[in-house]
PAROMI-795424 format. One record per atom (N, C-alpha, C): residue in one letter; atom name; x, y, z. Coordinates in Angstrom, 3 decimals. Layout:
["A","CA",[X,Y,Z]]
...
END
This chain:
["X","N",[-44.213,-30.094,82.299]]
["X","CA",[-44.874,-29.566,83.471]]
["X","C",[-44.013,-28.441,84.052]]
["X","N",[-44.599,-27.422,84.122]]
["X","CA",[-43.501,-26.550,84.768]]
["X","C",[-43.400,-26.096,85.835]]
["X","N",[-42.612,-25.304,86.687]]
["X","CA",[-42.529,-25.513,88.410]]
["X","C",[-43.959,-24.772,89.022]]
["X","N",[-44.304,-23.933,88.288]]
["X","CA",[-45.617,-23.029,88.840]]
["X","C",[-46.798,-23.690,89.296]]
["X","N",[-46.973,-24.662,88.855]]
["X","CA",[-47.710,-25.744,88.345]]
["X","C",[-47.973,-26.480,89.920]]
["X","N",[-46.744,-27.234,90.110]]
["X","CA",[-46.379,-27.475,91.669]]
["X","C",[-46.469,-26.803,92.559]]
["X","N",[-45.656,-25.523,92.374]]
["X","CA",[-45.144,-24.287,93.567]]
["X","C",[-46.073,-23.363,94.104]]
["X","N",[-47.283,-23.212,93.117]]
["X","CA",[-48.848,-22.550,93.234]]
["X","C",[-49.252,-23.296,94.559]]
["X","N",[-49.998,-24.553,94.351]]
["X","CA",[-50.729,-25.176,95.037]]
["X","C",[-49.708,-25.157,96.620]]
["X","N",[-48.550,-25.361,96.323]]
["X","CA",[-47.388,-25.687,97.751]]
["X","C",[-47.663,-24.238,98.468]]
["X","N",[-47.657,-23.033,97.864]]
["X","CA",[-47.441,-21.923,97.876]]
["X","C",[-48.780,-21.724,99.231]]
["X","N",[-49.586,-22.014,98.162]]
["X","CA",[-51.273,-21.880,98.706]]
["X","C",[-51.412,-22.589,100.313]]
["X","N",[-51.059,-23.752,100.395]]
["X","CA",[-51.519,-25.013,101.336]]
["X","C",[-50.472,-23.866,102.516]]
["X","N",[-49.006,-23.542,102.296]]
["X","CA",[-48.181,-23.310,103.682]]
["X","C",[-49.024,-21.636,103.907]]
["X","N",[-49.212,-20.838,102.905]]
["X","CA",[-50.017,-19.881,103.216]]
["X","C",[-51.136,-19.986,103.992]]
["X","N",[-52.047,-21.340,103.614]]
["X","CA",[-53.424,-20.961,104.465]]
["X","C",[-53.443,-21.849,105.642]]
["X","N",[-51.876,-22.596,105.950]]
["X","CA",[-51.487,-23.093,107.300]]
["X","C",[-51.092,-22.005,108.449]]
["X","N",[-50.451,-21.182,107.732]]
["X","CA",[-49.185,-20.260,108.384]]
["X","C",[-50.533,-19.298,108.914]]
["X","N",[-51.495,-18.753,107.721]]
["X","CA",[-52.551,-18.120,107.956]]
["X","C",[-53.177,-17.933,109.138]]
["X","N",[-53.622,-19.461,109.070]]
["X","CA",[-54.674,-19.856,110.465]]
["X","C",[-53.701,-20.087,111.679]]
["X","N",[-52.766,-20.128,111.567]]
["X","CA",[-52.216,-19.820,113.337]]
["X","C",[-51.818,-18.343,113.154]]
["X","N",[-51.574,-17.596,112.276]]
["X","CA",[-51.478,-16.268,112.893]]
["X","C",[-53.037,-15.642,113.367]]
["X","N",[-54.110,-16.242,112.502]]
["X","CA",[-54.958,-15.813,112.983]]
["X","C",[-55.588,-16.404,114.663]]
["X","N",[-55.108,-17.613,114.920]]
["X","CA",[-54.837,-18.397,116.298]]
["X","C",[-54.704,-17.273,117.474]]
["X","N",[-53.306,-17.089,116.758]]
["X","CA",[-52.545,-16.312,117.730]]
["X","C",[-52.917,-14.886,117.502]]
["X","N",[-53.710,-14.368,116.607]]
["X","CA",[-54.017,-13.025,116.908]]
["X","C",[-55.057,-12.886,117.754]]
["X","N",[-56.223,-13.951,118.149]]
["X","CA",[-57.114,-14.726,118.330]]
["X","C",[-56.538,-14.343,120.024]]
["X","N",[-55.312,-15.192,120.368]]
["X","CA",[-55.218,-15.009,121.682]]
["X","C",[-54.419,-13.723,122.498]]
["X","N",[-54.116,-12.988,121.738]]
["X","CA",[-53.842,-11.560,121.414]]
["X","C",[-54.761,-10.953,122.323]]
["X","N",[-55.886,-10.956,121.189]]
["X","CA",[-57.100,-10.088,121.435]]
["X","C",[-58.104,-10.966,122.844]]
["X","N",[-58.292,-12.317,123.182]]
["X","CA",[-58.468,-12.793,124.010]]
["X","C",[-57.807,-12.172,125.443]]
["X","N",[-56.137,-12.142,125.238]]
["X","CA",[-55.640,-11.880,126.187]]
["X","C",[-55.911,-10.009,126.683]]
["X","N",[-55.888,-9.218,125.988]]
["X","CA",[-55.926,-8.236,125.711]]
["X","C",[-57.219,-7.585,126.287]]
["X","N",[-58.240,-8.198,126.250]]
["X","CA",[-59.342,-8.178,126.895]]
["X","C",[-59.561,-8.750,127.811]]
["X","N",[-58.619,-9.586,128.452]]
["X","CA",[-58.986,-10.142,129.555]]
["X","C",[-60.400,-10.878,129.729]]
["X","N",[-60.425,-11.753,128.454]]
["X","CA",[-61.675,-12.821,128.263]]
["X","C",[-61.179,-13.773,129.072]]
["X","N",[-62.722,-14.781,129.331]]
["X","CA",[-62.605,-15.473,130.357]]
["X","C",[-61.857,-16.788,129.628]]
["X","N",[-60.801,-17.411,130.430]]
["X","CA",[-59.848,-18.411,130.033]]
["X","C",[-60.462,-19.673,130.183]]
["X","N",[-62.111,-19.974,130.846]]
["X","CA",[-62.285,-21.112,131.190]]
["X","C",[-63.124,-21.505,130.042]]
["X","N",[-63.150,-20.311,129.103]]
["X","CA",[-64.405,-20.972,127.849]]
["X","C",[-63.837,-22.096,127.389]]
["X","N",[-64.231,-22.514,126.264]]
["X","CA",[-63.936,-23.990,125.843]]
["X","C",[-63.099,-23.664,124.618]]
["X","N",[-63.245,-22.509,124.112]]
["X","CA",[-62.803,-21.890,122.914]]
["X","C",[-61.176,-21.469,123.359]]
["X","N",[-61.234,-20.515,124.754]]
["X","CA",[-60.482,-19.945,125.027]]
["X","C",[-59.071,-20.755,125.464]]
["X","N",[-59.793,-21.886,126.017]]
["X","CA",[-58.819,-23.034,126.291]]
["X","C",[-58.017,-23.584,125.270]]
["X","N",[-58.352,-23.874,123.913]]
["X","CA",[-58.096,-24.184,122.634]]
["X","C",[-57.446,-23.532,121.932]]
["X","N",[-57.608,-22.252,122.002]]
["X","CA",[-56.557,-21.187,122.009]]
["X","C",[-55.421,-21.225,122.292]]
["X","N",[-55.373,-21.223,123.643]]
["X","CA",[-54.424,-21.243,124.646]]
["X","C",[-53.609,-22.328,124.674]]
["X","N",[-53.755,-23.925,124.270]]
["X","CA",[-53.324,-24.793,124.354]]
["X","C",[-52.842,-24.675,122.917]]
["X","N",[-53.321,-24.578,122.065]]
["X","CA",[-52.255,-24.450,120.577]]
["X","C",[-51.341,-23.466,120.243]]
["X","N",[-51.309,-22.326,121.077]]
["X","CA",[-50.290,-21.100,120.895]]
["X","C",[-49.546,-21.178,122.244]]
["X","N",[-49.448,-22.316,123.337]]
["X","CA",[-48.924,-22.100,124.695]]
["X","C",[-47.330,-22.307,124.026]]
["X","N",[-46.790,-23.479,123.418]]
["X","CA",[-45.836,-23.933,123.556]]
["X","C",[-44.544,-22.631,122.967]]
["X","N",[-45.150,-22.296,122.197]]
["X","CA",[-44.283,-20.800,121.349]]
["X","C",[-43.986,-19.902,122.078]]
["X","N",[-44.720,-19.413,122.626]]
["X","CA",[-45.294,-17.998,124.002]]
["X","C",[-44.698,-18.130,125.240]]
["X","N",[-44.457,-19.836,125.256]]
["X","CA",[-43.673,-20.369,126.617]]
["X","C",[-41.847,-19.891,126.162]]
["X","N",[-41.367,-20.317,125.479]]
["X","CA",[-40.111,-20.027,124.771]]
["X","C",[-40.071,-18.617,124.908]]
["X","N",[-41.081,-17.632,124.307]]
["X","CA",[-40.347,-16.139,124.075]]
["X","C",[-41.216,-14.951,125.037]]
["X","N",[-41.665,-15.972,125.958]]
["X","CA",[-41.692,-14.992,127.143]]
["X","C",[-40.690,-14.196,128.194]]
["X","N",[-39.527,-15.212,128.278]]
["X","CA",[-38.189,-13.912,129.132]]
["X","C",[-38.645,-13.136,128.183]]
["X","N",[-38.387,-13.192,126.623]]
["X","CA",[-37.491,-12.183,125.635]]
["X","C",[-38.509,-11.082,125.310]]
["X","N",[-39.616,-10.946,125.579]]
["X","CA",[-40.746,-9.909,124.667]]
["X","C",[-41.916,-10.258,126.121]]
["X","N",[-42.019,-9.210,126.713]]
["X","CA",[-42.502,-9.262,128.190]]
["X","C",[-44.370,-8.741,127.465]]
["X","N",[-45.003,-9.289,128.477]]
["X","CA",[-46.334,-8.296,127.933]]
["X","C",[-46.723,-6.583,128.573]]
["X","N",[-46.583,-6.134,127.818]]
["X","CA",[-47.122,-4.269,128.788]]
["X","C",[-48.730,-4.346,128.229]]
["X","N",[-49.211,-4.031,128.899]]
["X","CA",[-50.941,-3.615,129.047]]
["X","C",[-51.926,-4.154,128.492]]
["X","N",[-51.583,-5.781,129.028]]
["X","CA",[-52.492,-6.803,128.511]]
["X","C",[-52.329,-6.958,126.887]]
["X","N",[-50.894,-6.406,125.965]]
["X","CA",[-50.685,-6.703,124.981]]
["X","C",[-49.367,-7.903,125.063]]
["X","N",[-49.615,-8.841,124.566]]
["X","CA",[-48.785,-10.077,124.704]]
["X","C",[-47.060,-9.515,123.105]]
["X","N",[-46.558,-9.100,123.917]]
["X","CA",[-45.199,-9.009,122.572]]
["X","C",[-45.079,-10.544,121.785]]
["X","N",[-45.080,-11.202,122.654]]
["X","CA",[-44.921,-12.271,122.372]]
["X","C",[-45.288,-13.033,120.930]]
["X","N",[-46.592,-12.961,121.588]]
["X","CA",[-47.797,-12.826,120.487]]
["X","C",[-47.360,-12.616,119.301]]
["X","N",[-47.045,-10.866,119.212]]
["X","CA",[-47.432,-9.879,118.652]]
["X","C",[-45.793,-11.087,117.921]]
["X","N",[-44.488,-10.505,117.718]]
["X","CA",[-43.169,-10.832,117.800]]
["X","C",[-43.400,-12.223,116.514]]
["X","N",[-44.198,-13.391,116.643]]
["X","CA",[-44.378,-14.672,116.141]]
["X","C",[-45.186,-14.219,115.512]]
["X","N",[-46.491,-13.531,115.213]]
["X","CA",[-47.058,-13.436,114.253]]
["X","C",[-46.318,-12.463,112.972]]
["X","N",[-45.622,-11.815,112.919]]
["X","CA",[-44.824,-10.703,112.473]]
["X","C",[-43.833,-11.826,111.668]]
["X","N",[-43.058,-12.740,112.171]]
["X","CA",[-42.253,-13.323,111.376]]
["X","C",[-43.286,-14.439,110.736]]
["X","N",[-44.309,-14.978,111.196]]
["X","CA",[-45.091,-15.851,110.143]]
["X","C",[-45.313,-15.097,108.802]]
["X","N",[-46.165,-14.163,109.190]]
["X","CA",[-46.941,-13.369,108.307]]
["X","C",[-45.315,-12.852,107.088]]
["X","N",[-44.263,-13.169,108.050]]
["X","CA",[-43.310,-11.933,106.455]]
["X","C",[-42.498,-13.417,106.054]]
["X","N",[-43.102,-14.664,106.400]]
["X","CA",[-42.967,-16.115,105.822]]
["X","C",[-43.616,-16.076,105.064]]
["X","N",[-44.857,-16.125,105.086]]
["X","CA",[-45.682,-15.594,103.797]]
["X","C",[-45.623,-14.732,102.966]]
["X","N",[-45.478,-13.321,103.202]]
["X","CA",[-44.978,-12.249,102.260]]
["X","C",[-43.515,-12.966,102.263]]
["X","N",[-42.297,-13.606,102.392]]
["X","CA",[-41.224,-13.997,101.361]]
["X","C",[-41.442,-15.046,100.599]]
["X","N",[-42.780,-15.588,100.593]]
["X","CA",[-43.001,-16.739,99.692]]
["X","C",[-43.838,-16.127,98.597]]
["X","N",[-44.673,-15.292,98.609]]
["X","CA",[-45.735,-14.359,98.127]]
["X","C",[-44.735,-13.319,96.626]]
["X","N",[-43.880,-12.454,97.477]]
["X","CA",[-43.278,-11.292,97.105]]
["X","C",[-41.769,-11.481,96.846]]
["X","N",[-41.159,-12.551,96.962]]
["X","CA",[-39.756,-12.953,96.570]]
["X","C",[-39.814,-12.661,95.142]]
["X","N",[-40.230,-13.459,94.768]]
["X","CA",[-40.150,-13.013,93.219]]
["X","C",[-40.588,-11.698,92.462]]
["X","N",[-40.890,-10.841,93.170]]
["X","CA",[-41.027,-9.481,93.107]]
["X","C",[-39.870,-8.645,92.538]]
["X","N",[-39.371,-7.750,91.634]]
["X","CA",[-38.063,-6.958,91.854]]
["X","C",[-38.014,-6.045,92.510]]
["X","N",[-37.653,-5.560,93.121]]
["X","CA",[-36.869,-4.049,94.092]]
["X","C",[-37.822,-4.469,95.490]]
["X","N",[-38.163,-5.845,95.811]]
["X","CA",[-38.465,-5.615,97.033]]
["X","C",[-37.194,-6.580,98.138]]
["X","N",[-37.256,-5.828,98.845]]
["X","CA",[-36.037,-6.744,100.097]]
["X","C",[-37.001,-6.970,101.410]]
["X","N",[-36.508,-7.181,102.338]]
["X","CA",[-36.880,-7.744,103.468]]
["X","C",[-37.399,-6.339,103.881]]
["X","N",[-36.497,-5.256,103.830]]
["X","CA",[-37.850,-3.966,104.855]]
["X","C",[-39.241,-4.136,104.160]]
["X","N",[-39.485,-4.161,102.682]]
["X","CA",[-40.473,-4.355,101.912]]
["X","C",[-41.481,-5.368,102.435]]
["X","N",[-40.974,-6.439,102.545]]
["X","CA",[-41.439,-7.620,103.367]]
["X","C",[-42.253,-7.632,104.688]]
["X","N",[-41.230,-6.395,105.327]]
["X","CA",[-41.675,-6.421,106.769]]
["X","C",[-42.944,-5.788,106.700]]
["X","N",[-42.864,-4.347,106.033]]
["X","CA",[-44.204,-3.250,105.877]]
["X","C",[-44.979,-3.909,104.898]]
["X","N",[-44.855,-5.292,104.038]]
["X","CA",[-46.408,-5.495,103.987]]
["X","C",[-47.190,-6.309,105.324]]
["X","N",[-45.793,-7.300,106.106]]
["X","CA",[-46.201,-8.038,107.159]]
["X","C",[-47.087,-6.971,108.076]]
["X","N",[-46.862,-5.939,108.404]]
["X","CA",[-47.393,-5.274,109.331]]
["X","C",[-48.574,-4.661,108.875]]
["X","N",[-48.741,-4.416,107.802]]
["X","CA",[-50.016,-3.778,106.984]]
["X","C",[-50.821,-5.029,106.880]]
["X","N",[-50.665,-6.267,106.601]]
["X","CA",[-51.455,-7.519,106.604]]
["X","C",[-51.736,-7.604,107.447]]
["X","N",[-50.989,-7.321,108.652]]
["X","CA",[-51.858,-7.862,110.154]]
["X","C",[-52.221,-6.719,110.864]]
["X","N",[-52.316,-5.399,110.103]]
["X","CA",[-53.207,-4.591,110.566]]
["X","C",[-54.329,-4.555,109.916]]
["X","N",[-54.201,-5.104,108.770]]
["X","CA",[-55.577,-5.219,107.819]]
["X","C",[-56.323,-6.486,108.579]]
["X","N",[-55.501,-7.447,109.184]]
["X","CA",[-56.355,-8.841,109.467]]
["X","C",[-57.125,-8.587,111.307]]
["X","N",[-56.540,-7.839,111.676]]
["X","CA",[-56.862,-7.176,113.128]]
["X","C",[-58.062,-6.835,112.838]]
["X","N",[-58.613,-5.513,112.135]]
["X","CA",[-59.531,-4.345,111.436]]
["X","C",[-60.574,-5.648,111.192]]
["X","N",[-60.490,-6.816,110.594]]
["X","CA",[-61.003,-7.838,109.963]]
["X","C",[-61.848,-7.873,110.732]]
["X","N",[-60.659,-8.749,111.634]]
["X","CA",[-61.638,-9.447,112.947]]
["X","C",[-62.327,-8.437,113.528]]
["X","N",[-62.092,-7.544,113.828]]
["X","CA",[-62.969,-6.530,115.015]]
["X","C",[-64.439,-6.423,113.593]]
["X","N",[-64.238,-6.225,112.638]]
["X","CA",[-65.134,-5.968,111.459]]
["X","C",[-66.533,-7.125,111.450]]
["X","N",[-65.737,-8.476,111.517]]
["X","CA",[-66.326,-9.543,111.585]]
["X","C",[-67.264,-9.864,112.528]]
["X","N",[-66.950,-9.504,114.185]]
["X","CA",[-66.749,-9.856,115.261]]
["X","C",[-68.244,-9.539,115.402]]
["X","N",[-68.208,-7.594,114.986]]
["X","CA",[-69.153,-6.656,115.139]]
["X","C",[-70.358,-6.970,114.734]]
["X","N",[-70.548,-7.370,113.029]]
["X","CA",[-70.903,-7.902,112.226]]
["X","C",[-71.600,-9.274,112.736]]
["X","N",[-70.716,-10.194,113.452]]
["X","CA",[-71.761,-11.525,113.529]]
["X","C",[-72.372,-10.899,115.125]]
["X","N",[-71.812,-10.413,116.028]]
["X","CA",[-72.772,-10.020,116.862]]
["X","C",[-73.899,-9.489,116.479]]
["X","N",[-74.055,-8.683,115.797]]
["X","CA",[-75.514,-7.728,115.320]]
["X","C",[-76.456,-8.737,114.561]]
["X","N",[-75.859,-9.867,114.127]]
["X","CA",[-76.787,-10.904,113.741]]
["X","C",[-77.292,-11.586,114.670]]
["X","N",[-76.097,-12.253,115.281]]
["X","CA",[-77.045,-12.951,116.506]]
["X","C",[-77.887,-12.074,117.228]]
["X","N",[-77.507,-11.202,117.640]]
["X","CA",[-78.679,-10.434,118.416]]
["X","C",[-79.629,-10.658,117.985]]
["X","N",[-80.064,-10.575,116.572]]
["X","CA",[-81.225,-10.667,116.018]]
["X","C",[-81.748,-11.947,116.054]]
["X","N",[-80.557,-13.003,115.730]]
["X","CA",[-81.376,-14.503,115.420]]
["X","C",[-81.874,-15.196,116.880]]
["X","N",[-80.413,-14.695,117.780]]
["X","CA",[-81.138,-15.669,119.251]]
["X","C",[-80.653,-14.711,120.331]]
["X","N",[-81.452,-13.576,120.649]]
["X","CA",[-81.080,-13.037,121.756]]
["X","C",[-80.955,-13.246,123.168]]
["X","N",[-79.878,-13.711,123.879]]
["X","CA",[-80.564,-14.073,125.156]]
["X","C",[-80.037,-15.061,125.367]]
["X","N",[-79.261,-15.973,124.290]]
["X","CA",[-79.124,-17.201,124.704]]
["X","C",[-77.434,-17.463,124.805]]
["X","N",[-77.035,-18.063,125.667]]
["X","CA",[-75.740,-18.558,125.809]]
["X","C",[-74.898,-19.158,125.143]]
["X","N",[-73.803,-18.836,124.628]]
["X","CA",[-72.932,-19.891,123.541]]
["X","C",[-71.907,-19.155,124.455]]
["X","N",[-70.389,-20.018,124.480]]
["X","CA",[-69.503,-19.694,124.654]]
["X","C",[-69.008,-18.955,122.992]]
["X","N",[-68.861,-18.988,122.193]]
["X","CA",[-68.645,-18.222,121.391]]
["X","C",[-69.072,-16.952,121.163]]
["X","N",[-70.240,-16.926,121.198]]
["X","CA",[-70.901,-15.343,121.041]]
["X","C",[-70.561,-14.583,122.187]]
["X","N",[-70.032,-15.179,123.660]]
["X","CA",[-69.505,-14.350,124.859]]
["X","C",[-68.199,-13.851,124.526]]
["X","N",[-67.597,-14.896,123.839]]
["X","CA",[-66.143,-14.262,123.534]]
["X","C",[-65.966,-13.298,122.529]]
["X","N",[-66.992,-13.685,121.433]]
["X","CA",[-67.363,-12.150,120.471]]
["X","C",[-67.801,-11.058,121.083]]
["X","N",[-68.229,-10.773,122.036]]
["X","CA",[-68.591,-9.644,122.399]]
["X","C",[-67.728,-9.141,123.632]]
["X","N",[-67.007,-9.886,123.815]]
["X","CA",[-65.536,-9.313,124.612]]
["X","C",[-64.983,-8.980,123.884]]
["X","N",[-64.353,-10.024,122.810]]
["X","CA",[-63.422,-9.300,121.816]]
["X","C",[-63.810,-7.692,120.888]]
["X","N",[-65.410,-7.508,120.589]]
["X","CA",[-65.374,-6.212,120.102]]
["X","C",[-66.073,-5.146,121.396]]
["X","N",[-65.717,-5.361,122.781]]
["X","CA",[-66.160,-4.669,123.410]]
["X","C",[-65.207,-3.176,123.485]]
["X","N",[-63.929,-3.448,123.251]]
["X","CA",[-62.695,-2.302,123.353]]
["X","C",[-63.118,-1.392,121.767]]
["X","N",[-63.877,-1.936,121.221]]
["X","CA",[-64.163,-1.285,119.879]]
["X","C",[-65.415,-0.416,120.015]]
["X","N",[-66.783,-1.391,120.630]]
["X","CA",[-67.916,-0.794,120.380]]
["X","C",[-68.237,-0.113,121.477]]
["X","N",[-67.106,-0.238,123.124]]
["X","CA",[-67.688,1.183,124.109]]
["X","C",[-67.699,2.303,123.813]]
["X","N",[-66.642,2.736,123.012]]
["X","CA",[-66.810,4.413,122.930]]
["X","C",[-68.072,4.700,121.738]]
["X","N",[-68.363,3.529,120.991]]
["X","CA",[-69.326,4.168,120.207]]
["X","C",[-70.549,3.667,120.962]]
["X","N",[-70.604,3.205,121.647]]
["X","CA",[-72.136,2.375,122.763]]
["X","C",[-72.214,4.133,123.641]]
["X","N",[-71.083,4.775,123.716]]
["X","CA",[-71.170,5.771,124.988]]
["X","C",[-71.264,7.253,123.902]]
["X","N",[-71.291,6.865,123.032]]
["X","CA",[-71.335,8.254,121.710]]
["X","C",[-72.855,8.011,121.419]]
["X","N",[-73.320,7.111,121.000]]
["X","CA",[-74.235,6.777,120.520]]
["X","C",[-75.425,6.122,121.255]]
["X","N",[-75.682,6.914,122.081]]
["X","CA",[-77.433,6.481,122.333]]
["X","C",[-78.021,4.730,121.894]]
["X","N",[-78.873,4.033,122.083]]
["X","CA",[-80.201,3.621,121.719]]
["X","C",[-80.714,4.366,121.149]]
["X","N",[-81.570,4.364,119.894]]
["X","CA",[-83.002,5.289,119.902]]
["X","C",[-83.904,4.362,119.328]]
["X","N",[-84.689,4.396,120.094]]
["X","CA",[-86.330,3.671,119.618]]
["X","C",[-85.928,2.253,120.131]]
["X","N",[-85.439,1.672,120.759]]
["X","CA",[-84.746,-0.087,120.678]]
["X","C",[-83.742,-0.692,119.832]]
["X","N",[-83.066,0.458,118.878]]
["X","CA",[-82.179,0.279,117.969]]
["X","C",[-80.813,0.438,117.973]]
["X","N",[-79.689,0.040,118.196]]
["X","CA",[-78.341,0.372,118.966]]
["X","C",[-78.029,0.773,117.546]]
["X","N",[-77.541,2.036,116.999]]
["X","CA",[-77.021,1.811,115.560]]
["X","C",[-75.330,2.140,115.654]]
["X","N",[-75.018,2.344,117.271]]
["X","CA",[-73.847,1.999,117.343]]
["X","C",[-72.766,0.833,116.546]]
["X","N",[-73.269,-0.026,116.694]]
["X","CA",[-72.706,-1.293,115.567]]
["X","C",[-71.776,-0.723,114.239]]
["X","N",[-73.028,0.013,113.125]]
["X","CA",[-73.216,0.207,111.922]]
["X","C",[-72.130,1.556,112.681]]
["X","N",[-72.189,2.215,113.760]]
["X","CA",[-70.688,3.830,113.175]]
["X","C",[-69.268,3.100,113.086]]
["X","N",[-69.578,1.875,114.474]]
["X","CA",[-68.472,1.005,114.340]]
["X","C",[-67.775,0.754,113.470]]
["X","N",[-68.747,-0.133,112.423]]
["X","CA",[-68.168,-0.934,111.033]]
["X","C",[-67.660,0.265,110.038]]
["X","N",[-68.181,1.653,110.144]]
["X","CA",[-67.788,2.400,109.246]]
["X","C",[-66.820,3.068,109.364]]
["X","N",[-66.415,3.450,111.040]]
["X","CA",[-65.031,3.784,111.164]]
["X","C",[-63.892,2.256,111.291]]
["X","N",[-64.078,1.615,111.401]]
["X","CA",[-62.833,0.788,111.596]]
["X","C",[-62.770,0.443,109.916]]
["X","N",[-63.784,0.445,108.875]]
["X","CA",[-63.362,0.621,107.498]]
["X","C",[-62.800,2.125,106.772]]
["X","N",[-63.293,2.865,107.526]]
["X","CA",[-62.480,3.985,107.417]]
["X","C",[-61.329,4.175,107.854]]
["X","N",[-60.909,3.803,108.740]]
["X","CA",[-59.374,3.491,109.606]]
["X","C",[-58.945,2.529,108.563]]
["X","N",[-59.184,1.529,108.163]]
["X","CA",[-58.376,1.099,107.143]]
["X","C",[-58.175,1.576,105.524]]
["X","N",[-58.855,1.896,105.316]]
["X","CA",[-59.110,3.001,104.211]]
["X","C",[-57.915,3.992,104.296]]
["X","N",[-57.397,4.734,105.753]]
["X","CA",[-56.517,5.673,105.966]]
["X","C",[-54.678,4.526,106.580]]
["X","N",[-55.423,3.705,106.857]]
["X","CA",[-53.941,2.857,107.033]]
["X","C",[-53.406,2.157,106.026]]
["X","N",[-54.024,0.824,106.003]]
["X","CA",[-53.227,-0.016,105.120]]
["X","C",[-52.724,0.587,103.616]]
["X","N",[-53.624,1.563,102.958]]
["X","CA",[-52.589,1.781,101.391]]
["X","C",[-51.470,2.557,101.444]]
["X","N",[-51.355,3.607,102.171]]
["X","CA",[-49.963,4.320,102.862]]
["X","C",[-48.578,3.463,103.039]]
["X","N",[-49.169,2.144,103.832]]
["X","CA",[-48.386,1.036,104.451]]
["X","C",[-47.922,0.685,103.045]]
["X","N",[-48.767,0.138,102.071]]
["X","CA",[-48.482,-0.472,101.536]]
["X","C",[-47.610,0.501,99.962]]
["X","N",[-47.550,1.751,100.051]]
["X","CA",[-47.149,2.417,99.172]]
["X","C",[-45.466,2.834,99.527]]
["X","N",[-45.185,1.976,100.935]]
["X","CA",[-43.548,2.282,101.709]]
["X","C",[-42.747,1.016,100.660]]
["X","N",[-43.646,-0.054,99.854]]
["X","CA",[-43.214,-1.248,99.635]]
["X","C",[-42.340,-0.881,98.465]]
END
């Protein structure tokens, strides 16, 4: 049996642990960042699984303009926990290597969410307009810093917002122009 065998699956499980709290905490990032409402049920859940970390490295990494360092600071060393479990065995890469894919991953996973966000809003609109979920309120806070300037570029025409669709094509175009650059410093 040989170690790959083991070290794959181990590899996999702390990756898609480490994963889902950076995405947690990017989660309350962008929550905080927008100044979404803290009493949702979602938002609370959030907040209560990323408090205890955020409590610790708040003297040290202060927040400026509703961006939490904090946040930002803990997801950065998860994410290059993963890229040194990922890319160790790599040759000619060291820890700066490490760092610039960490930061290109969580600019690619940012782009995601706002991608996603956009994306399941324009569905629901369609499937249940009108109706209340605490989730779909917090989706549309979270891509509101994305879709005003194109809501204020882009008209209605006919009952059709096609604001959404310039959205999804520049924030894939923004990644298109970011992440392979990032990833060509490695």
């Amino acid at each position: 049996m040989s170690a790959d065998y083991l070290t794959n699956p181990l590899v996999f499980i702390i990756n898609a642990a480490i994963g889902a709290y950076i995405f947690i905490m990017m989660v309350r990032l962008l929550l905080q960042y927008v100044a979404a409402d803290f009493n949702n049920p979602i938002s609370l859940f959030v907040i209560r699984v990323t408090k205890l970390p955020l409590k610790f490295l708040k003297p040290v990494f202060p927040t400026i303009k509703n961006i939490n360092l904090s946040a930002v600071f803990i997801m950065v060393i998860l994410q290059m926990v993963i890229g040194f479990l990922i890319l160790s065995g790599q040759p000619g890469i060291g820890m700066f290597g490490i760092f610039v894919w960490s930061v290109a991953e969580l600019i690619n996973s940012l782009i995601n969410i706002f991608m996603f966000s956009i994306f399941l809003t324009v569905i629901l609109s369609w499937i249940s307009p009108g109706t209340y979920n605490p989730a779909v309120s917090l989706l549309y806070k979270i891509t509101e810093p994305v879709m005003k300037p194109f809501q204020q570029f882009i008209p209605p025409m006919g009952g059709m917002d096609l604001s959404p669709m310039v959205a999804l094509l520049a924030l894939q175009v923004l990644k298109m122009l970011l992440i392979p650059p990032l990833y060509s410093l490695i």
